[in-house]
Structures are given as C-alpha cells and as structure tokens.
Residue, then its C-alpha position, 0 to 999 in steps of 0.5 A: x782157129x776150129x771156131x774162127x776166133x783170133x789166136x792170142x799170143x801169150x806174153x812171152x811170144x810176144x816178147x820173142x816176137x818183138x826181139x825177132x823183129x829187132x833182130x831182122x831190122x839190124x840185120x837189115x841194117x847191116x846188110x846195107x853196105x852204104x852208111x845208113x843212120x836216122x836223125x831227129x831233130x831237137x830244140x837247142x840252144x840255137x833255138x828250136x830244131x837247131x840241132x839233131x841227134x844220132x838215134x840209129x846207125x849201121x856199121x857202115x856209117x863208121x866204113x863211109x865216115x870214120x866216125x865211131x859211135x856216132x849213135x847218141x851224139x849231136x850235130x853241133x858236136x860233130x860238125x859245129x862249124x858247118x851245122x846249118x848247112x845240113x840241119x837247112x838240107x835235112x829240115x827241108x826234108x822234115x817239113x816237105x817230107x820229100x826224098x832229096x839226093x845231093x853230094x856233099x862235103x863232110x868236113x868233120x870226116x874229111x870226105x865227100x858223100x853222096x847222100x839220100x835223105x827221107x823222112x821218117x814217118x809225120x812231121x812230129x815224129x821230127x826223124x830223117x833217115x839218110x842213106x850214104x856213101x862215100x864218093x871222096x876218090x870220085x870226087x878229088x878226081x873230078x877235081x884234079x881234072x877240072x884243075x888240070x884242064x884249067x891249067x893247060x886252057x890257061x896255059x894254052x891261051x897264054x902260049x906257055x905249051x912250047x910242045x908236045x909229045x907221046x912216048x911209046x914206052x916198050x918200043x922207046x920211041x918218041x913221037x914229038x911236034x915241031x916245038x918239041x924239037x926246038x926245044x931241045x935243039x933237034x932238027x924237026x926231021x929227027x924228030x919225026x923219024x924218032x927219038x929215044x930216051x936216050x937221044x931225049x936226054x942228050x940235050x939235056x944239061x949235064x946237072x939235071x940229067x940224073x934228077x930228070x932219069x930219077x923223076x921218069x923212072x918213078x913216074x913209071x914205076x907208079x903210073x899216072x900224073x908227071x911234072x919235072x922242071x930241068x934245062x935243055x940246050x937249044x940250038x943257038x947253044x943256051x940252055x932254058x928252062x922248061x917243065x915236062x907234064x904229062x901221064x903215064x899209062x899202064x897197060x892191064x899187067x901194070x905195066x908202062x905203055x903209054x906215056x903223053x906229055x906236053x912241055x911249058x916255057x917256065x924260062x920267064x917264072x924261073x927267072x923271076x924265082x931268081x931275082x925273088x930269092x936274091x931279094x928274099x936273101x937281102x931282106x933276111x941280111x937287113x933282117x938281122x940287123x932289123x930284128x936286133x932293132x926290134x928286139x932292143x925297142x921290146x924290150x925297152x917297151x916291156x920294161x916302161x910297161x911293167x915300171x906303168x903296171x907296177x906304178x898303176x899296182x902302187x897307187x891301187x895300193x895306195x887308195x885301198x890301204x889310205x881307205x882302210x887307214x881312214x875308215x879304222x882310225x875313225x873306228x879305232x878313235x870311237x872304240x878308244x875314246x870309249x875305253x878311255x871315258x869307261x875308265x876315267x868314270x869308273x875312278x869318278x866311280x860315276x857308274x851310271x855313264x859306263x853303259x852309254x860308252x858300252x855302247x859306243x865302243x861296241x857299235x864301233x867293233x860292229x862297224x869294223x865288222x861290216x868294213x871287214x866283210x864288205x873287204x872280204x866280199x871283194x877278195x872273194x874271202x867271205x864266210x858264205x853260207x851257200x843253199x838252193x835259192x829261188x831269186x824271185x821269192x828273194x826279190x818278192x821279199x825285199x820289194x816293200x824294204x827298197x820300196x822305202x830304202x829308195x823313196x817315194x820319187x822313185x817307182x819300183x818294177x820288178x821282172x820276174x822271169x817265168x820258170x826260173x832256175x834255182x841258184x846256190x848262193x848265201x841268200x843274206x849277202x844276195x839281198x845285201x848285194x840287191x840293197x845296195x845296187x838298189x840304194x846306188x841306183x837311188x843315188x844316180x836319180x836325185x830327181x826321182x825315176x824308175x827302178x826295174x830289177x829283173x831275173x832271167x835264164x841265161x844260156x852262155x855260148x863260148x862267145x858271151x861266156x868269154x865277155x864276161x870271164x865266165x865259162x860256158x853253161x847255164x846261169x841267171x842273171x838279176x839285173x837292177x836298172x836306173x834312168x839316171x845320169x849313167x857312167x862315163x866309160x872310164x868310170x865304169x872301168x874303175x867302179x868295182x875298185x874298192x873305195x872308188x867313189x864318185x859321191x861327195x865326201x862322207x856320202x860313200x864308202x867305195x866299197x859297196x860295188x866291190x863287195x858285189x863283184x866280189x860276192x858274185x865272183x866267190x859264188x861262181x859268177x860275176x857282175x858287169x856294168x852297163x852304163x851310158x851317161x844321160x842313159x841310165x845304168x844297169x848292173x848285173x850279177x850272174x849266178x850259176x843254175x842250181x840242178x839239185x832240189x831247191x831247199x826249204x827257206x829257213x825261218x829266221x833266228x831271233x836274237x834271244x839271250x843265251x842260256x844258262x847250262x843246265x847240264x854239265x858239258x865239257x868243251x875244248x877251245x882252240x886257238x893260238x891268239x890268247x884273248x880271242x880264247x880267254x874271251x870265248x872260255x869266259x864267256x862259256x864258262x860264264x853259261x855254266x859250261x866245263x871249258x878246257x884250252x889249246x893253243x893250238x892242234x898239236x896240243x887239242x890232239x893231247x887234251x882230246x885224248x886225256x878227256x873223252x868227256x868232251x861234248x863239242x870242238x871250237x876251233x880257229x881254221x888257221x892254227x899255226x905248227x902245221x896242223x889247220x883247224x880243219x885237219x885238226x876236226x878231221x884226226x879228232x873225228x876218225x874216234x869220235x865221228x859224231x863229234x860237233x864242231x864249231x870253227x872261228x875264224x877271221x875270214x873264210x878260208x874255203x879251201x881249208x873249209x872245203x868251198x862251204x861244203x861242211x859235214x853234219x855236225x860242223x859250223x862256222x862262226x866268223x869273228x869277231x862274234x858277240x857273246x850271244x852269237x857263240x852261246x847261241x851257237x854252241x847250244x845248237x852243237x850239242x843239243x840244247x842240253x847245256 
C-alpha cells in the first residue's frame, strides 16, 4: 500500500473469503421468514424449458409448503398436473425479466401462497428467484365469506330468512324481529321487551331440545360459525322446521359476548328429505332382489366367458400343435427316409451313395433347428447372445443383402436418426428380424414399391408406454414400411400368432412375425403393427436404450474344421440324455481329448472331486435330481474358479442363466449343434491347447 500497488490475496484468504461469502449469503437466506428459493429452467421431455429445478432454497420453504428437501427436485415431480400453470407465470418472468406479484394455489401443498418472482440475472443464466408465503388462513376466510354471503343473497332473494335475531349473551336477552316471533308462536309484543334462552327454548319440540342446548353450548364454548336444524311450535299449535345461522363473538377474555343469527324456513327441503328417503328405502327393498338378479346373470356371463377364453385357448392350441405336427412330419419324413436309403446302400454295399443321403437327413435336422428357434424366439425362450449395438452400423450392413432379398421392383430407403442410442441386443437374430420384415414387406408389393426402414429415439411417457405394454423410459425404435395392400384390423390382431398366414399354402411358414415379437419381448421390447388396407404397413420393433459403452463389433468365425488335440486335455460331460452325451464324448474323443461322463449333478460333483485334472465342464443347464447345470458350475467353481465352462441346452432358460449375464469363462452352446460347433467351441474354452 506504501507504493500504491494493489494488495494480492494469498489463495487460502481467498478461499476464506468465498466461504465467508457463502456463509453471509445463507444466513441472509435464512434470515428471510417468507419461503424463499431459486429455480432454473431445463429442457425435458415436454420440450424445451418444459420443467425447472430447485437449485437454492431457505428453511422457510418447508415453514411456507411442507415440502422438505425440495433442493434438486423438478416441477414435474412435485406438481405434474398443474406444471404449465407455473412454468407459463415463471417463464413469463425469464423472458420479459419483469418482477410479477400473484396469489396462487399450490395443490401439491394443499395451500394458497402469495408469491414474488424476479429474474436472476440474463435470459441465458435460465434462473428465477421467487419469494413467498403462505396466505392459506387468509384466503379460505375470504372464501367462507363470499359463500356465506352468497348463501344469505340467494336466501334472501328467495324469501328462505323467516327471521332474525342478536342474542346478548351475558345479559341473556334476545333482542328478535317480527318473523322471529312467528316462528316461534310469540306475541311480537314479547318479543320486543325480551326473551331469554330460556323463554327461546319453550317452543321448542320437546325431541329436539337437548341437541339444540348441546349445539349453543359448543358453539359458544369455541365461538364463531353456528348452524342447527330443529322444530318450534307456532301458534296455529303445528310444529315446523327451521335452521338457526348465526356467529358467536367473543369479547377480548375468550369469552361469548355477542351472538347474531338469522333463521331459514327448511320446512319444504326437509320434506322433500323425507319422501327422497322413503324412496331411497324402496329402492334399496327392489335392490335386494335386483342385485340377486344381477349376481345370477354375472355369473352366467362369466361362465360363457370362460367356456368362449377356454375354446379360443383350445383352437390356438389347436393351429400351433397342427403347424408343429405338419412342418416335423415333413422333417421327420426327410430324416427318416434318409436313414432308411443309408442302410438299404449299405447292404447293396453301393458305398458311394451314403454321402448324397447324409446330406439330406442333416439339412432336415438344421431345419428342425430353425423351426425350433423361430418357436423359441416367439416363447421369448431363445439363446441370446446380447451386446451394446448401434442399429444404424446394423442397418448400413444389411442394406445391399435386402437390397437383393427384395428385387429390383422394389426401392430401398434407409433413415437413420442422427445421434442414436445404443441398444443391448443379439445382433444376429436383430438382422433376422429385419430380413424377415423386409421379405414381408416384399410379399405385400407384388408390384414393386418402396421399402423405408428407419431408426429413431424414443421418449415413452405413461401414456405411450401403456400402448404398448412397455414401461416408461428411453427406447429405439427400427421401423420397415411398404406401400403395399396393408392389413385388415382383424389381421393385425392375429399377425403375431405363430403359424398365422395369409400367403398361399407352401409360401409361409407363420412364424416369421411371431419370432419378431417374440424376439423383441425377451430383449425388453416390443413389436407393433400398423397397417391400413390399401395403405401400406409399417411394423416396429422397440428396443430399450443402452447407457453402458457401446462394445467392439466382433469379426465374424469361419466354419473351419475342428482340430486335432495337441495336448492332452481332460473333460467332464455332463448330461442325463445318454446319446446327446455319447454323441459329445465321441466327438471329443475323436479330437484326441481324455473325456470323462455324468448323468447328472450329483454325480459331476463326484467325478470333479476324484480328477483334479480336469481342464473344462460341458454341462446341460436342465439336469434333473435337483442340482441345475448352473448350480452345478457354480459348487465346482467355489475350488476352481477359473474353471471353463460350457453349458448345452435345448432352449434357453435365462433364469437358470442369469438373463444372458454369464461369468468369464462360461458359454453357451444350444442343441442341437454340429460336431464342428462344439470342437470349435471347446478349443476356445481351454486355450487353444488341446
């Protein structure tokens, strides 16, 4: 300062500095009784600046609202139904940057506040503060009072105030009009020179006395608002119906000074009361009876419902198991034909033939194969192998194969969405999924057309999450759409069926639209059609958004032959159908591996603890005697954790294999499988050293 040069903070006083600032700001804060918070606005689902966030808030925000821990919560959180309201008033404030005062209920605290609202510095800082209290007391009173004076406008436009009274309530005198008096038989004279409780309470019928005391005494036991209903005699000697209004007032001890009223003719209301409840009392007798009726006709509804559900059951059945038997007797009939020509050539010792019939029956097992997954796929009982995937590298690579699948009648558009999120999903069955709706599509253009397939980001709220079965969140969609002949309603209600076809005979299978949904469903999604005859069709699947990392592609395996051991290596099979294990152990033992054999886990357990030798656990996941193929992995690899293993199975039963989510070092194999595939298979497991 002797040199006039500026003063330089060190870094610790200016860290000290800042936190005596935050500390003066809270207390500032806090010193403001009112509710005080500041709110910035954030683009949503709703669109952009379609919600705001909590990001300051003092403890009179809880005082004014009885919210707590408001600090970091969204509008739409805290009051879904009623957000426009404010974000249209508090928006209003961020783009005019002009000061607004209002009242307004807050529903979601169940109170009325007054409220202040600024902007917090430019436009792009996107921040209102708002400053507020809590007018509910205020504002119900202003409400009572507008009804009341409504009530007695209406009441004395009608003629329904019969009288009027004041009561003093120390001195006990009643000071009432003519129509007072009337009503309760008096001469007016006596009326003017004053009545007590007492004289009031003379004329009062005798059943209603003690509730019309109890009533008076708690109203001035508490003060303020008093309605009774009871009878008084009049002077022709007939008893009428009236209701007393009034208020008590109390004087600066507590106590009942004054007591102000008026009296409404409900002779005519009460008598309608009457003859309502006679009737109700009638209805509720012809109700018995009625809901008896009622009961009889549901119940005979409910069991033609159930007979209708249980025939409709019955003929699905029916069309799936009449599929299943054509498609495997055809199959069957190619496999067994084959065996039958091998061995009549074998006896005619025509040696040369046996390939060609080879062949033939091994085509038939691969298209048992086939027909078996595509059933699978629409139980959701597949073998996936999910990973991170980007559908528009997916749809970029399969555009020149639909290209030639669909013919050059048909033109092929692809619309990829820009900036697409991941998806987990089995790549290989997605680009069956896509060929297949792209063939469909095909189908349904016999004169050539156009074929668009397109991705896109999807935000589901409640609403278009419960139309398609789905719950809310993020998802994409990968749509292929025809201007084709389109569907029928009643056709695209049945189109996912398995086996529902409307090619003609020999051209379809059924099964190629249930294998999508059903695809879809067990990857977390859904498909949907839609479709207008003479309009096209358009078919989606939905998959949820991956958050993770997108994963590397992974080239693809070529079908080489499986080596020879080079090493010895010890396995143990396991599996209780004794050819599907003799085929496996010959097959191994064949590649020059030491096999050993279970028929199931009880039994491994024994084998796994007499050879400590061995390298690698092919197992069936459906082991029967209560020990699964995964629990039987999972007790071998408490001692050997870096144990390979290899489970077969016939479908996939993700529960037992944890939803696809396997260890490292664990695989899956689905049968049947050719002798390649499991060598193939077997050789990566445990290290190439055979």
């Amino acid at each position: 300062m002797l040199n006039n040069e500026p003063v330089t903070l060190s870094r610790a006083a200016l860290e000290e500095e800042v936190a005596l600032s935050r500390v003066r700001r809270q207390a500032l804060f806090e010193a403001i009784d009112d509710g005080f918070c500041i709110i910035e606005f954030i683009d949503g689902p709703h669109g952009p600046l379609s919600d705001y966030v909590h990001v300051e808030a003092n403890s009179g925000y809880e005082r004014h609202t009885g919210i707590r821990g408001v600090v970091g919560k969204r509008l739409r959180e805290i009051e879904p139904d009623h957000a426009d309201t404010w974000l249209q008033v508090y928006g209003e404030v961020l783009r005019t940057g002009q000061t607004v005062r209002f009242e307004q209920e807050f529903v979601a605290a169940g109170r009325y506040i007054e409220v202040s609202a600024t902007r917090v510095g430019p436009e792009e800082m996107r921040q209102v503060s708002v400053l507020f209290r809590d007018v509910t007391v205020r504002k119900k009173t202003e409400i009572a009072l507008r009804e009341n004076v409504q009530r007695v406008q209406l009441a004395m436009g009608a003629g329904a105030i019969i009288g009027t009274w004041i009561w003093d309530v120390k001195a006990d005198q009643f000071s009432v009009d003519e129509g007072f008096a009337s009503a309760f038989g008096f001469d007016p004279e006596k009326g003017r020179s004053g009545l007590s409780l007492e004289d009031v309470i003379e004329t009062v019928h005798p059943d209603d006395r003690a509730g019309l005391a109890a009533a008076i005494k708690d109203a001035l036991g508490r003060g303020g608002a008093y309605a009774h209903q009871y009878r008084t005699r009049r002077r022709d000697g007939l008893y009428y119906w009236l209701e007393a209004n009034g208020r008590v007032e109390l004087a600066a001890d507590g106590s009942p000074s004054q007591f102000p009223g008026v009296l409404i003719d409900v002779e005519g209301r009460r008598a309608v009361e009457a003859e309502r409840d006679r009737a109700i009392a009638e209805l509720r007798a012809l109700n018995e009876t009625l809901e008896q009726r009622v009961d009889e006709r549901t119940a005979a509804l409910l069991n033609a419902e159930e007979a209708l559900r249980q025939s409709q059951k019955m003929e699905a059945v029916g069309q799936l198991t009449g599929g299943l038997a054509h498609d495997f007797n055809n199959i069957l009939a190619g496999i067994g034909g084959s065996l039958e020509l091998m061995k009549i050539r074998l006896a005619q010792g025509r040696i040369g033939d046996i390939d060609r019939h080879v062949n033939g029956a091994q085509a038939a097992v691969k298209r048992a194969a086939a027909l078996t997954q595509r059933l699978l796929a629409f139980s959701r009982r597949q073998t996936l192998d999910p990973r991170p995937s980007n559908l528009n590298q997916i749809v970029s690579g399969m555009h020149d194969l639909i290209g030639r699948s669909v013919g050059p009648a048909i033109s092929v558009e692809t619309v990829a969405a820009g900036g697409l999120w991941s998806a987990f999903v089995d790549v290989g069955q997605l680009e069956n999924s896509l060929l297949n709706l792209c063939i469909n599509a095909r189908d349904a253009m016999p004169d050539g057309g156009k074929l668009t397939i397109e991705t896109a980001n999807r935000w589901m709220d409640d609403r278009a999450a419960m139309q398609r079965g789905l719950q809310t969140g993020q998802y994409l969609s990968l749509c292929v759409s025809d201007t084709g002949t389109g569907m029928s309603p009643d056709v695209v209600a049945r189109a996912f069926d398995p086996f529902f076809t409307t090619k003609p005979t020999g051209q379809g299978t059924g099964l190629g639209l249930s294998m999508v949904y059903g695809f879809a469903g067990q990857s977390g999604g859904t498909a949907r059609i839609y479709s207008e005859l003479g309009r096209g069709t358009m078919v989606c699947i939905y998959l949820p958004r991956y958050v993770g990392e997108e994963g590397a592609e992974e080239p693809l395996q070529r079908e080489d032959p499986s080596p020879t051991a080079s090493g010895l290596k010890t396995i143990l099979v396991v599996d209780d159908e004794p050819l599907v294990r003799m085929v496996a152990v010959e097959v191994l033992q064949d590649l020059g591996y030491h096999v050993l054999e279970a028929e199931d886990g009880a039994s491994a357990v024994k084998v796994m603890g007499a050879h400590p030798e061995i390298d690698l656990l092919i197992t069936d996941v459906g082991l029967p005697n209560g020990m699964n193929g995964r629990q039987l992995a999972d007790a071998v690899r408490v001692q050997r954790p870096e144990l390979p293993v290899l489970f077969i199975t016939g479908y996939a039963e993700n529960a037992v294999l944890n939803h696809g989510h396997l260890e490292r070092g664990m695989q899956v194999l689905t049968k049947p499988f050719a002798a390649e595939a499991l060598g193939r298979r077997v050789g990566e497991l445990v290290g190439g050293e055979r």
